[in-house]
CHARMM-style PDB file with segment names, atoms N, HN, CA, C and O in Angstrom:
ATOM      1  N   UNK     1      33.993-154.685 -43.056  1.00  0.00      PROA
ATOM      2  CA  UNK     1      32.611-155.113 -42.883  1.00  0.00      PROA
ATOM      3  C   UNK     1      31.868-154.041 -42.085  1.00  0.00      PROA
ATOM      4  O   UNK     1      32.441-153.560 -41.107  1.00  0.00      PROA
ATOM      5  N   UNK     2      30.664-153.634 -42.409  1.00  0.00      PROA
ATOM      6  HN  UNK     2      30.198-154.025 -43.203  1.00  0.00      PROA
ATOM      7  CA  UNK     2      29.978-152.814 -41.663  1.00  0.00      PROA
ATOM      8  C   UNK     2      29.122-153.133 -40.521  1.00  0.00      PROA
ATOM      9  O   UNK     2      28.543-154.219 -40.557  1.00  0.00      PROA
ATOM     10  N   UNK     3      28.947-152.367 -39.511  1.00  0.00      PROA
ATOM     11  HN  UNK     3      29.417-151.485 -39.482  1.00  0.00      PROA
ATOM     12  CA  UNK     3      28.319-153.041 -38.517  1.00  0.00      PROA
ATOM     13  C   UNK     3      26.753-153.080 -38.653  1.00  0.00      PROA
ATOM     14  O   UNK     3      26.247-153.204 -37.538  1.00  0.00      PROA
ATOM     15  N   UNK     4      25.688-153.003 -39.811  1.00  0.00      PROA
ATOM     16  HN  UNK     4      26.099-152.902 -40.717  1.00  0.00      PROA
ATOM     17  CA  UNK     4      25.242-153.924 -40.137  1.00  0.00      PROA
ATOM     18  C   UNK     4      25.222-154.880 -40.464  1.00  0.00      PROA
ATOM     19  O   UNK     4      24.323-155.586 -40.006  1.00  0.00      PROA
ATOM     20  N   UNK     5      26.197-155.494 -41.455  1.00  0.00      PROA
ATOM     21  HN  UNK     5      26.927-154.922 -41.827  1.00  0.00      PROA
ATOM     22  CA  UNK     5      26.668-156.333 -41.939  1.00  0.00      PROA
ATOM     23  C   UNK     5      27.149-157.710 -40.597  1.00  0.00      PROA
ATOM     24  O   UNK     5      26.905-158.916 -40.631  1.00  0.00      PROA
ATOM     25  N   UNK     6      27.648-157.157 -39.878  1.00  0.00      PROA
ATOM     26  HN  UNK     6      27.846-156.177 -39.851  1.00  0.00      PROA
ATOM     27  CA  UNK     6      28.189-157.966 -38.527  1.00  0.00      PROA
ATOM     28  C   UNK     6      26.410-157.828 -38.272  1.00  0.00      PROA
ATOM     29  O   UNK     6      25.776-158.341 -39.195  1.00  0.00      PROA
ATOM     30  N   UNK     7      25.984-157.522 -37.719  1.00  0.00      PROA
ATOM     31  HN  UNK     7      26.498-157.106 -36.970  1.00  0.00      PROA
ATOM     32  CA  UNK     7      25.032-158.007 -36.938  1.00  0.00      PROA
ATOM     33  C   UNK     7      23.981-158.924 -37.717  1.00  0.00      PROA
ATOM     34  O   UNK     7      23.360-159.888 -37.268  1.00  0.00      PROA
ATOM     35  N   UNK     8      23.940-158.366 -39.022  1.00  0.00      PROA
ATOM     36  HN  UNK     8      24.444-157.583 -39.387  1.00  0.00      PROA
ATOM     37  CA  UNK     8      22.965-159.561 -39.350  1.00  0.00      PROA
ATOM     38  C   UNK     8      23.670-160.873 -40.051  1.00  0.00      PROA
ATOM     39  O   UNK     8      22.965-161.454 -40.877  1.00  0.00      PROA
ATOM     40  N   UNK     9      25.117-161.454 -39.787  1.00  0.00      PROA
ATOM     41  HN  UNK     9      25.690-160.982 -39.116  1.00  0.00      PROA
ATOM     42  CA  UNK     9      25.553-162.127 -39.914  1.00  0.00      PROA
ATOM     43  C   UNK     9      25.245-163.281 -38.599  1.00  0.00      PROA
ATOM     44  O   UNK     9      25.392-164.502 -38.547  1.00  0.00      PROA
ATOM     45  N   UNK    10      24.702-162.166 -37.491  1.00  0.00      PROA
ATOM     46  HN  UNK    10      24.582-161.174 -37.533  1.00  0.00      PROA
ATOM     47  CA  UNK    10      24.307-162.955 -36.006  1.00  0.00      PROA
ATOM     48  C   UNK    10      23.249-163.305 -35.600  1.00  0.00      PROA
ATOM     49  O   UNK    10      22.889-163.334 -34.423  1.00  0.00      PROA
ATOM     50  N   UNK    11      22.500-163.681 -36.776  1.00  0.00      PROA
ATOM     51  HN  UNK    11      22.793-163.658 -37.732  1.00  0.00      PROA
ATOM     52  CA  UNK    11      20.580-163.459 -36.551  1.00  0.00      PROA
ATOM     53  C   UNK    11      20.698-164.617 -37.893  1.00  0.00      PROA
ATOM     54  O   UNK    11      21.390-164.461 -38.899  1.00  0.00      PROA
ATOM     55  N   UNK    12      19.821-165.790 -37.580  1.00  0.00      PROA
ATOM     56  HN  UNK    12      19.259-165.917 -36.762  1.00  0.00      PROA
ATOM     57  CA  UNK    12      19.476-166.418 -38.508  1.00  0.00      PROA
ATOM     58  C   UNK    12      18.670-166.015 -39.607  1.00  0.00      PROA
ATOM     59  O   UNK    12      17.727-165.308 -39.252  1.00  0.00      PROA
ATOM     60  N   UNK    13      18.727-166.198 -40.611  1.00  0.00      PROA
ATOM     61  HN  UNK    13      19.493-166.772 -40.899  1.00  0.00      PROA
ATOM     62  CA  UNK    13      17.801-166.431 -42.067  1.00  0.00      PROA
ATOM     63  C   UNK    13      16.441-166.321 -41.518  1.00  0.00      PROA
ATOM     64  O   UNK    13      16.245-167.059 -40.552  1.00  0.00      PROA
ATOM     65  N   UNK    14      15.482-165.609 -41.875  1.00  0.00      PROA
ATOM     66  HN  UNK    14      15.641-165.009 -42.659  1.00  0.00      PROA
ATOM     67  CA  UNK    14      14.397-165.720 -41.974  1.00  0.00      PROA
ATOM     68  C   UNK    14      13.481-164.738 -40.490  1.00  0.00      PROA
ATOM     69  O   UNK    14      12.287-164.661 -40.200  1.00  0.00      PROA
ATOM     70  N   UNK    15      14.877-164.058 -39.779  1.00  0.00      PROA
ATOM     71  HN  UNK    15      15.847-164.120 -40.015  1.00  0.00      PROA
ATOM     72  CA  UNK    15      14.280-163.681 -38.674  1.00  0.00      PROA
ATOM     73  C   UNK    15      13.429-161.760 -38.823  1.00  0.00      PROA
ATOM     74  O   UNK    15      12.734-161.048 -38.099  1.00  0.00      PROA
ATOM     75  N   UNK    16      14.067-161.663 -40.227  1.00  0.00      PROA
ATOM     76  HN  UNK    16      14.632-162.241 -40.815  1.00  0.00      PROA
ATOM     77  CA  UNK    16      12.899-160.290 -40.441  1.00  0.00      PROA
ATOM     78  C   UNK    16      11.815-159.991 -40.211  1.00  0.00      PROA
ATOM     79  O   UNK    16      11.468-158.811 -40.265  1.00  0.00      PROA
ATOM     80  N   UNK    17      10.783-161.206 -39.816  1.00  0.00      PROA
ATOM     81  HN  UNK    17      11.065-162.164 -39.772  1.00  0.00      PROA
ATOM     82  CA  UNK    17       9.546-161.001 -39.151  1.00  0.00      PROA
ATOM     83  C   UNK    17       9.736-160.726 -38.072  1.00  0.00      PROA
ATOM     84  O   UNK    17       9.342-159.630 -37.673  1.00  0.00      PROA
ATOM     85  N   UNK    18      10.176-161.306 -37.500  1.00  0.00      PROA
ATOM     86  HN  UNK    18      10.496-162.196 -37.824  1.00  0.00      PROA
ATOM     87  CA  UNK    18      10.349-161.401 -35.733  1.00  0.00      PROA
ATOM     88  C   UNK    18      11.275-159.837 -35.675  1.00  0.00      PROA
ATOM     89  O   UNK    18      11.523-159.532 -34.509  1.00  0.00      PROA
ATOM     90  N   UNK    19      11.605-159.213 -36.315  1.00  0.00      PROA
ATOM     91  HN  UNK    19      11.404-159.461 -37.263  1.00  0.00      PROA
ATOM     92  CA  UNK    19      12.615-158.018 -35.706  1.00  0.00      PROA
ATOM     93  C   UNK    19      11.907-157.317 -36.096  1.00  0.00      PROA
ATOM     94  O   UNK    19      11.789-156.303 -35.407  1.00  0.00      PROA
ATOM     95  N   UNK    20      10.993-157.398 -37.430  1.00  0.00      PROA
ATOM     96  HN  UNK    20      11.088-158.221 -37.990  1.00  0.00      PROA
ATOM     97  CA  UNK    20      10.191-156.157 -37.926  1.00  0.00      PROA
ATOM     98  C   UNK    20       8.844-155.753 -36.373  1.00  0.00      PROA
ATOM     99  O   UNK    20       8.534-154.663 -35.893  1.00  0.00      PROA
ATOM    100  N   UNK    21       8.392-157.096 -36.032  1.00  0.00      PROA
ATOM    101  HN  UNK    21       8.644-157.982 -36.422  1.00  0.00      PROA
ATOM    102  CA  UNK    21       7.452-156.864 -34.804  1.00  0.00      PROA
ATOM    103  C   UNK    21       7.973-156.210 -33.982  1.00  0.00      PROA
ATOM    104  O   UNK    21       7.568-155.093 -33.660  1.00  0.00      PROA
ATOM    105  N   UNK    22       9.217-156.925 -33.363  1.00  0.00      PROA
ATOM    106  HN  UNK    22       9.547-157.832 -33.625  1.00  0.00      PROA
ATOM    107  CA  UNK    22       9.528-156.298 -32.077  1.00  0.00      PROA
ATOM    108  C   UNK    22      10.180-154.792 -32.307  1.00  0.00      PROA
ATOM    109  O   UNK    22      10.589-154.267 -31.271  1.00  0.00      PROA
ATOM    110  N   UNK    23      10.326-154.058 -33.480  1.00  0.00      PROA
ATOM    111  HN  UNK    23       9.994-154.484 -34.322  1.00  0.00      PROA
ATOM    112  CA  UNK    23      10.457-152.830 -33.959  1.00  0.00      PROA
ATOM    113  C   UNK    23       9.473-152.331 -34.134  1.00  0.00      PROA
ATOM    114  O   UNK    23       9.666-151.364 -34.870  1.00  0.00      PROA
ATOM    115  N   UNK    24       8.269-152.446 -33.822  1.00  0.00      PROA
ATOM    116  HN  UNK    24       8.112-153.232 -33.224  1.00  0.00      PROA
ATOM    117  CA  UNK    24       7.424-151.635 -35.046  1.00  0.00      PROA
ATOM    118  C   UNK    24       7.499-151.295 -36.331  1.00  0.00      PROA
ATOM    119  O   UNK    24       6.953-150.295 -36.797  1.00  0.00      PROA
ATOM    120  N   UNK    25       8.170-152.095 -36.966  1.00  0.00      PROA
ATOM    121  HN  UNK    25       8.613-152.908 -36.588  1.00  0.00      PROA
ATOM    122  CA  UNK    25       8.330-151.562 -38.345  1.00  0.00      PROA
ATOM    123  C   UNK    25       7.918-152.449 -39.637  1.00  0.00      PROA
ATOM    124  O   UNK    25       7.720-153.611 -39.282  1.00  0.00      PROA
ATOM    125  N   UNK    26       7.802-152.330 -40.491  1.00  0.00      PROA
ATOM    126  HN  UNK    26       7.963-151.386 -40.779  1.00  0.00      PROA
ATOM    127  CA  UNK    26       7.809-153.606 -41.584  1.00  0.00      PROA
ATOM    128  C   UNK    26       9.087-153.899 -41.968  1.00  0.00      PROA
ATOM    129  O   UNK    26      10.024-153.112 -41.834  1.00  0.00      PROA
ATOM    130  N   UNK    27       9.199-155.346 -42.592  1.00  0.00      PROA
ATOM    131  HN  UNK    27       8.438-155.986 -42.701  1.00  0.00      PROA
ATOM    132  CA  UNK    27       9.928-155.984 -43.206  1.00  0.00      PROA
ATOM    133  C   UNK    27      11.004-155.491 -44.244  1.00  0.00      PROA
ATOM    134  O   UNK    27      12.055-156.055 -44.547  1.00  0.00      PROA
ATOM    135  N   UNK    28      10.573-154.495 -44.641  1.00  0.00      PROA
ATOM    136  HN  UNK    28       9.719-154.037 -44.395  1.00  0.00      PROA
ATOM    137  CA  UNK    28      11.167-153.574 -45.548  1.00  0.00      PROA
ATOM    138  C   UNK    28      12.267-152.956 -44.866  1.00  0.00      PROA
ATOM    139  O   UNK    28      13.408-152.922 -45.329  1.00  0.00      PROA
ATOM    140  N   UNK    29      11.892-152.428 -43.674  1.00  0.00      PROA
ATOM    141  HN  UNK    29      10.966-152.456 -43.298  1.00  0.00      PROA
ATOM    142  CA  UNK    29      12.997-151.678 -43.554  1.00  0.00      PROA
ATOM    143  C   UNK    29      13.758-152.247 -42.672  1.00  0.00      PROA
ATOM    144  O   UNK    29      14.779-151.579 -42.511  1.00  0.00      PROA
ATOM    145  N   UNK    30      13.711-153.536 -41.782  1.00  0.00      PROA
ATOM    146  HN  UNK    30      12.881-154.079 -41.913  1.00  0.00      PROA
ATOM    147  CA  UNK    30      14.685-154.138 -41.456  1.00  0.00      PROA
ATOM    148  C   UNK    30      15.759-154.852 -43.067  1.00  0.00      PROA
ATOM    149  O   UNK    30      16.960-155.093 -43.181  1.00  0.00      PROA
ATOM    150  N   UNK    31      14.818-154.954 -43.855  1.00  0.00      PROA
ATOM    151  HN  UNK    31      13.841-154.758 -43.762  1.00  0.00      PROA
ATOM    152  CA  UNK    31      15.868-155.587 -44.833  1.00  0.00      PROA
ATOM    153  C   UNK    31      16.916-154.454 -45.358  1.00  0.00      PROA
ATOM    154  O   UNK    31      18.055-154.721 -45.740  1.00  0.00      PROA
ATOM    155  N   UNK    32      16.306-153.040 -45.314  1.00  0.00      PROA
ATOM    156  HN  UNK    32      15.381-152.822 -45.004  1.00  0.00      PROA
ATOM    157  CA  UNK    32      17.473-151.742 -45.787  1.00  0.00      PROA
ATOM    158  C   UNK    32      17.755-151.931 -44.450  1.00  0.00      PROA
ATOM    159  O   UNK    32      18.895-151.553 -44.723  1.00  0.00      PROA
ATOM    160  N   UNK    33      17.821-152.198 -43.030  1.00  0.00      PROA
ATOM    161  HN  UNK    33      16.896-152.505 -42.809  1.00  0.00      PROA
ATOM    162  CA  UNK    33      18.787-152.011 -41.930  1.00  0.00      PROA
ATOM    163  C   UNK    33      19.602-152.620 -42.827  1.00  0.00      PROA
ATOM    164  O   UNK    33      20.249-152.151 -43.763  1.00  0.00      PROA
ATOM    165  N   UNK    34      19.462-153.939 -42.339  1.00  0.00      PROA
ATOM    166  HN  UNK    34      18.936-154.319 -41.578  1.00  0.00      PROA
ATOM    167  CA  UNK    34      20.483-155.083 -42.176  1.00  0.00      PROA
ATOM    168  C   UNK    34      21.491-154.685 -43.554  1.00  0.00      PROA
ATOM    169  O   UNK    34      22.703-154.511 -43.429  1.00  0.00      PROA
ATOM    170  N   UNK    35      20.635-154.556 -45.111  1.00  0.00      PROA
ATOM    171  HN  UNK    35      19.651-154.698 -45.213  1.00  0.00      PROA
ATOM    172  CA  UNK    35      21.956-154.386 -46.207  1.00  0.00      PROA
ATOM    173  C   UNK    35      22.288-153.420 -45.808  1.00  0.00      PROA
ATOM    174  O   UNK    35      21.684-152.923 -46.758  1.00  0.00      PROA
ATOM    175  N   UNK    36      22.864-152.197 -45.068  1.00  0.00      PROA
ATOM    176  HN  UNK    36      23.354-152.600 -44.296  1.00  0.00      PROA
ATOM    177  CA  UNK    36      22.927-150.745 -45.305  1.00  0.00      PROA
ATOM    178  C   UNK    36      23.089-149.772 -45.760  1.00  0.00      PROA
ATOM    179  O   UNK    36      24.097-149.169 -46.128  1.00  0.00      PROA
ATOM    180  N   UNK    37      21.554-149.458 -45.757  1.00  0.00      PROA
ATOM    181  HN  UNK    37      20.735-149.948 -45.458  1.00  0.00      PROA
ATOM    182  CA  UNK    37      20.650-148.721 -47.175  1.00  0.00      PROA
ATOM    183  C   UNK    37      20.030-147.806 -45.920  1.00  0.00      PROA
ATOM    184  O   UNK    37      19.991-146.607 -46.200  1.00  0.00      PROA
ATOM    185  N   UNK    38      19.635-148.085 -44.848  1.00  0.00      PROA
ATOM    186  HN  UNK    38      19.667-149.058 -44.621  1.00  0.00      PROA
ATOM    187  CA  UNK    38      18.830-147.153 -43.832  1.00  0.00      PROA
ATOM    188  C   UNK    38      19.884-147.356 -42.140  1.00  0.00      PROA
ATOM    189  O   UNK    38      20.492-148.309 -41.654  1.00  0.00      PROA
ATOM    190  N   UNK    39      19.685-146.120 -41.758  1.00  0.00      PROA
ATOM    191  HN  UNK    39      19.191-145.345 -42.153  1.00  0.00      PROA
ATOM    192  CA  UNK    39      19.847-146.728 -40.352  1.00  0.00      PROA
ATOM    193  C   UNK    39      18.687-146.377 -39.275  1.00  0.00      PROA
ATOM    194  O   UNK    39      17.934-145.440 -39.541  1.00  0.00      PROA
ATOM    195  N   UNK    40      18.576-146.850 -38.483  1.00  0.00      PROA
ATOM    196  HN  UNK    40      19.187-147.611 -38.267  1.00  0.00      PROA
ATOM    197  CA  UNK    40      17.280-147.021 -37.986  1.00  0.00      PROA
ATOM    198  C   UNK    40      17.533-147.414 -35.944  1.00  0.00      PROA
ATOM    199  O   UNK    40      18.317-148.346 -35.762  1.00  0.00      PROA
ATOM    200  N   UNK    41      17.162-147.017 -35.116  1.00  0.00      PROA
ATOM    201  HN  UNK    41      16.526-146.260 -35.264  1.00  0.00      PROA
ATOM    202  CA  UNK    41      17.552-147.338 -33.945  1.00  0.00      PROA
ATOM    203  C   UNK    41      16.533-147.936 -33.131  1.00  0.00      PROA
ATOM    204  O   UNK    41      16.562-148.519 -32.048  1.00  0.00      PROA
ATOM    205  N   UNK    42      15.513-147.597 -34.041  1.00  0.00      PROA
ATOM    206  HN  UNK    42      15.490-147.123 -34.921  1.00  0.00      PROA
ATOM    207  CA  UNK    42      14.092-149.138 -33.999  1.00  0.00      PROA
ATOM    208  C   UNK    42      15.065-150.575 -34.283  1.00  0.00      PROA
ATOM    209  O   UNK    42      15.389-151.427 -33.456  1.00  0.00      PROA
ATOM    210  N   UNK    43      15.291-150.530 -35.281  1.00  0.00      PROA
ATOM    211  HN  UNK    43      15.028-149.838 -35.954  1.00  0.00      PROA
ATOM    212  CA  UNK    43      15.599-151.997 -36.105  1.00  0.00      PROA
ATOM    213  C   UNK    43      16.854-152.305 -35.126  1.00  0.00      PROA
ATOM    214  O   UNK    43      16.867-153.408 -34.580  1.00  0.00      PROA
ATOM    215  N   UNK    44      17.926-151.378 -34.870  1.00  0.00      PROA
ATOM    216  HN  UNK    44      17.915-150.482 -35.314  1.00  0.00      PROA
ATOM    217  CA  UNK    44      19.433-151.642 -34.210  1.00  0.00      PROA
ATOM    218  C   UNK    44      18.925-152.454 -33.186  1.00  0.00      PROA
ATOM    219  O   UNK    44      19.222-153.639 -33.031  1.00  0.00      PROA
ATOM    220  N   UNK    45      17.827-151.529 -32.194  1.00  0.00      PROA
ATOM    221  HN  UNK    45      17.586-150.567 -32.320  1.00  0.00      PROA
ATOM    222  CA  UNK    45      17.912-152.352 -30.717  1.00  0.00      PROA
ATOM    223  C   UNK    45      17.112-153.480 -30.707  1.00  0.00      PROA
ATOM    224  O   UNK    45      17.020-154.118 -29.658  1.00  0.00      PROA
ATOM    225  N   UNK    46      16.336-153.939 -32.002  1.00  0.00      PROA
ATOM    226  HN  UNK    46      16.410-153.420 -32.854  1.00  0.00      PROA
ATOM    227  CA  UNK    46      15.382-154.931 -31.819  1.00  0.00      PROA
ATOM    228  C   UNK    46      16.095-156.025 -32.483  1.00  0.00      PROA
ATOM    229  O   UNK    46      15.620-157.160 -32.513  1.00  0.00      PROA
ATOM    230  N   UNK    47      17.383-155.677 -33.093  1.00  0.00      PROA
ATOM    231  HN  UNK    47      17.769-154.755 -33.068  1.00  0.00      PROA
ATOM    232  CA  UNK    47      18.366-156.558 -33.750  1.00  0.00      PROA
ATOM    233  C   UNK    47      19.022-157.149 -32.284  1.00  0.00      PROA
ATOM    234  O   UNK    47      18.959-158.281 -31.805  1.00  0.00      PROA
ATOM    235  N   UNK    48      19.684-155.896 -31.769  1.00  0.00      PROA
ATOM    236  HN  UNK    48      19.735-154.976 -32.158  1.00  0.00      PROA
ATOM    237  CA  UNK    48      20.518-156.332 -30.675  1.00  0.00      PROA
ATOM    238  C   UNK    48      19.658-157.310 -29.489  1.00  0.00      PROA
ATOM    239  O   UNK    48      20.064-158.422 -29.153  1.00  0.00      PROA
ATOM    240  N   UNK    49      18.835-156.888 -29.126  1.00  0.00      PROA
ATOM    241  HN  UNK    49      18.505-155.984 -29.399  1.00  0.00      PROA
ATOM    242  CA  UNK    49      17.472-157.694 -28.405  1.00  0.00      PROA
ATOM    243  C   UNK    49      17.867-159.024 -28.729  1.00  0.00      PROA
ATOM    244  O   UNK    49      18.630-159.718 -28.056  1.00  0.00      PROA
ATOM    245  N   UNK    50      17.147-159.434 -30.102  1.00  0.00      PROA
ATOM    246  HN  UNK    50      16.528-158.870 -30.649  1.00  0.00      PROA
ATOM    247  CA  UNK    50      17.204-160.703 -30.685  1.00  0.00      PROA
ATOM    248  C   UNK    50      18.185-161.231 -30.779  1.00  0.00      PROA
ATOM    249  O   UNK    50      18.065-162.456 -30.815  1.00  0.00      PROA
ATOM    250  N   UNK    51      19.750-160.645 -30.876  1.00  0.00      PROA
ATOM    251  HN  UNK    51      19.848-159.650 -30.846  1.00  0.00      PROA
ATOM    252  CA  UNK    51      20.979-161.365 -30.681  1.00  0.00      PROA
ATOM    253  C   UNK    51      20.973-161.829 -29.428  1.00  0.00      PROA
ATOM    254  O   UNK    51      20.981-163.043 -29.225  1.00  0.00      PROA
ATOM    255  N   UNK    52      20.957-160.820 -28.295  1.00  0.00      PROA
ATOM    256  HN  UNK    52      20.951-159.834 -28.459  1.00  0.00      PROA
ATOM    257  CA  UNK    52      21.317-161.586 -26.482  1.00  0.00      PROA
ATOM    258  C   UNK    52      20.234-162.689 -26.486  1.00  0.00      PROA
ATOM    259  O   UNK    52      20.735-163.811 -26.421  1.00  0.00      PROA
ATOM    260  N   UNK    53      18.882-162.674 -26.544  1.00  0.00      PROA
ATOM    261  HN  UNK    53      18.475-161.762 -26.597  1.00  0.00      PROA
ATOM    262  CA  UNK    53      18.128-164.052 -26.472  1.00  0.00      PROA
ATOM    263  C   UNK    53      18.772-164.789 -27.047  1.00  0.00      PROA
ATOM    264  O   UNK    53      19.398-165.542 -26.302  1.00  0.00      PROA
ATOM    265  N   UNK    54      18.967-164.979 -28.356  1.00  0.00      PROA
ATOM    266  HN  UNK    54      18.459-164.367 -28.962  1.00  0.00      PROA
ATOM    267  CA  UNK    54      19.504-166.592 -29.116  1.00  0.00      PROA
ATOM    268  C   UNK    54      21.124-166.641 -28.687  1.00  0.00      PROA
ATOM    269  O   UNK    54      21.830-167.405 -29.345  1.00  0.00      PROA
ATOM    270  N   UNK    55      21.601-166.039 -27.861  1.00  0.00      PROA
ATOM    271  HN  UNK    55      21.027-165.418 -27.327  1.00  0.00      PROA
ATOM    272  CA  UNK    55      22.847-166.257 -27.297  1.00  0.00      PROA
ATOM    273  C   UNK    55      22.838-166.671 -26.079  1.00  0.00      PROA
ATOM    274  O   UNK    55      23.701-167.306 -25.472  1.00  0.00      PROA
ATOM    275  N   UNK    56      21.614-166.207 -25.665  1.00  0.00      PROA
ATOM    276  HN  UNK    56      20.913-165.691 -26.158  1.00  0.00      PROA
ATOM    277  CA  UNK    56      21.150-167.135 -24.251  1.00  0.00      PROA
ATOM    278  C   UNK    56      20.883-168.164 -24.231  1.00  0.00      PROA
ATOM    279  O   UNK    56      21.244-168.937 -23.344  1.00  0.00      PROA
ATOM    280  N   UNK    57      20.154-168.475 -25.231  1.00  0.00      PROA
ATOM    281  HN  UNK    57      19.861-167.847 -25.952  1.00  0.00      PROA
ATOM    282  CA  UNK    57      19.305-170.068 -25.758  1.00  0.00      PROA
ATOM    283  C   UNK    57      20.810-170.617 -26.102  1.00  0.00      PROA
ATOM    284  O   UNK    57      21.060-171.633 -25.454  1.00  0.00      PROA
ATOM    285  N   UNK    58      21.699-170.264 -26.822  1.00  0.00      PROA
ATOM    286  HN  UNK    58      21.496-169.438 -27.348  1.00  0.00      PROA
ATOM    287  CA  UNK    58      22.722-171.297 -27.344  1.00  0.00      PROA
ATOM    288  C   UNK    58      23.472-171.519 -26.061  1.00  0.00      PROA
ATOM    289  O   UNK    58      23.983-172.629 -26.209  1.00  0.00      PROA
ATOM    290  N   UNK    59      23.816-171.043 -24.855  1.00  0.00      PROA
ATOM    291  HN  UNK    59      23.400-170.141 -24.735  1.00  0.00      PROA
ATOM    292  CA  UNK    59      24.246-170.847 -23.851  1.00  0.00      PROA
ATOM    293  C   UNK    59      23.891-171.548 -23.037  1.00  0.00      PROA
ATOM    294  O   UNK    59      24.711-172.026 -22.253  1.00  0.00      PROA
ATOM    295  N   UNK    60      22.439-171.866 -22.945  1.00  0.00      PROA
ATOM    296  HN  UNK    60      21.773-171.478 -23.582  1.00  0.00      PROA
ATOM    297  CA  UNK    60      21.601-172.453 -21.973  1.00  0.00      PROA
ATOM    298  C   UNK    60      21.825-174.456 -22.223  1.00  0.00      PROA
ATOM    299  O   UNK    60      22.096-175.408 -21.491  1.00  0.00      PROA
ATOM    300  N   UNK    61      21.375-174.148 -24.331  1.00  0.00      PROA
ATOM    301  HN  UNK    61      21.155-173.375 -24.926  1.00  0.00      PROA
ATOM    302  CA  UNK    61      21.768-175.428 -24.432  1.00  0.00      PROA
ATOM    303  C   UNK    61      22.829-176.376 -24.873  1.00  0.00      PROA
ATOM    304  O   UNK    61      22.761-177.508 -25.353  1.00  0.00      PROA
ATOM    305  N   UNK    62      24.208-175.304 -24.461  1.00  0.00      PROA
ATOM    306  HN  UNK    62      24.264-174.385 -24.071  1.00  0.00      PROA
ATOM    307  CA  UNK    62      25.147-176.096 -24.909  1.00  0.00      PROA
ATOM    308  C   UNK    62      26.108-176.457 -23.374  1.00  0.00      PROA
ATOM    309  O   UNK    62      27.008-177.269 -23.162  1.00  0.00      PROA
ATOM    310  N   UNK    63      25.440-175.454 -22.505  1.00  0.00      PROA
ATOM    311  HN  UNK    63      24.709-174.794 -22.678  1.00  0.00      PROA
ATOM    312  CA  UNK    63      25.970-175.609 -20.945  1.00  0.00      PROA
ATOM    313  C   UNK    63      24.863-175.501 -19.935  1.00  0.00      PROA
ATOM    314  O   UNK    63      24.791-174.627 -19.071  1.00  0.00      PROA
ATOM    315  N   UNK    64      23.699-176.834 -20.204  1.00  0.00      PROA
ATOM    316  HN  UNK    64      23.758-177.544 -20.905  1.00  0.00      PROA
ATOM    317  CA  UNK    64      22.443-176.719 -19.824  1.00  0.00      PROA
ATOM    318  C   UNK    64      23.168-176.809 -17.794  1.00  0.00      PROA
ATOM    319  O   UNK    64      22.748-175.801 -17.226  1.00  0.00      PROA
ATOM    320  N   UNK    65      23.744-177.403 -17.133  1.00  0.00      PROA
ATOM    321  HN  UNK    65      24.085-178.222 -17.595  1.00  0.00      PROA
ATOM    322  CA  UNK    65      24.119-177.327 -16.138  1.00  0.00      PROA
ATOM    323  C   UNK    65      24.658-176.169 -15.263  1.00  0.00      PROA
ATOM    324  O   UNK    65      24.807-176.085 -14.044  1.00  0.00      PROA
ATOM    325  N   UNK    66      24.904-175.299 -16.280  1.00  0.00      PROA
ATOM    326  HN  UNK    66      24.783-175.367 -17.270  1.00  0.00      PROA
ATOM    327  CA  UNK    66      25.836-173.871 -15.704  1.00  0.00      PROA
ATOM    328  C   UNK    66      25.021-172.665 -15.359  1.00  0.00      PROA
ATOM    329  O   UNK    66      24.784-171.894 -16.289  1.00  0.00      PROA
ATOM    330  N   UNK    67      24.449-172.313 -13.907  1.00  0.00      PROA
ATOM    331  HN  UNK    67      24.642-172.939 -13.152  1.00  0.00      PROA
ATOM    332  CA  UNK    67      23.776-171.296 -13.781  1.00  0.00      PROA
ATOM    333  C   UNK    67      24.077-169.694 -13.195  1.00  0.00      PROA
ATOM    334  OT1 UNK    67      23.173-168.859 -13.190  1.00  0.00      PROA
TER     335      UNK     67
END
């Protein structure tokens, strides 16, 4: 598996808007990140970004007590 492939296995469906913003980039070319067709270190760190938040959020609400 390629490590595109791993990472956008870790980002829900539909989050190419939200990574294309926080990249500067369009939609397009997060979609050649993610299949890998481009590599890009816009798209990588705005991928990786968006992974630690929703790992925080799942973190927060599956061990809302643990600080």
């Amino acid at each position: 598996m390629s490590y595109s492939q791993e990472l956008k296995d870790k980002i829900p469906h539909g989050f190419g808007k939200i990574i294309a913003e926080k990249a500067g980039v369009n939609q397009c070319s997060v979609s050649k990140f993610l299949n890998g067709k481009t590599k890009s270190w816009k798209v990588e760190n705005a991928v990786i970004e968006i992974i630690k938040e929703l790992e925080a959020k799942r973190e927060t609400i599956l061990n809302p007590t643990k600080k």
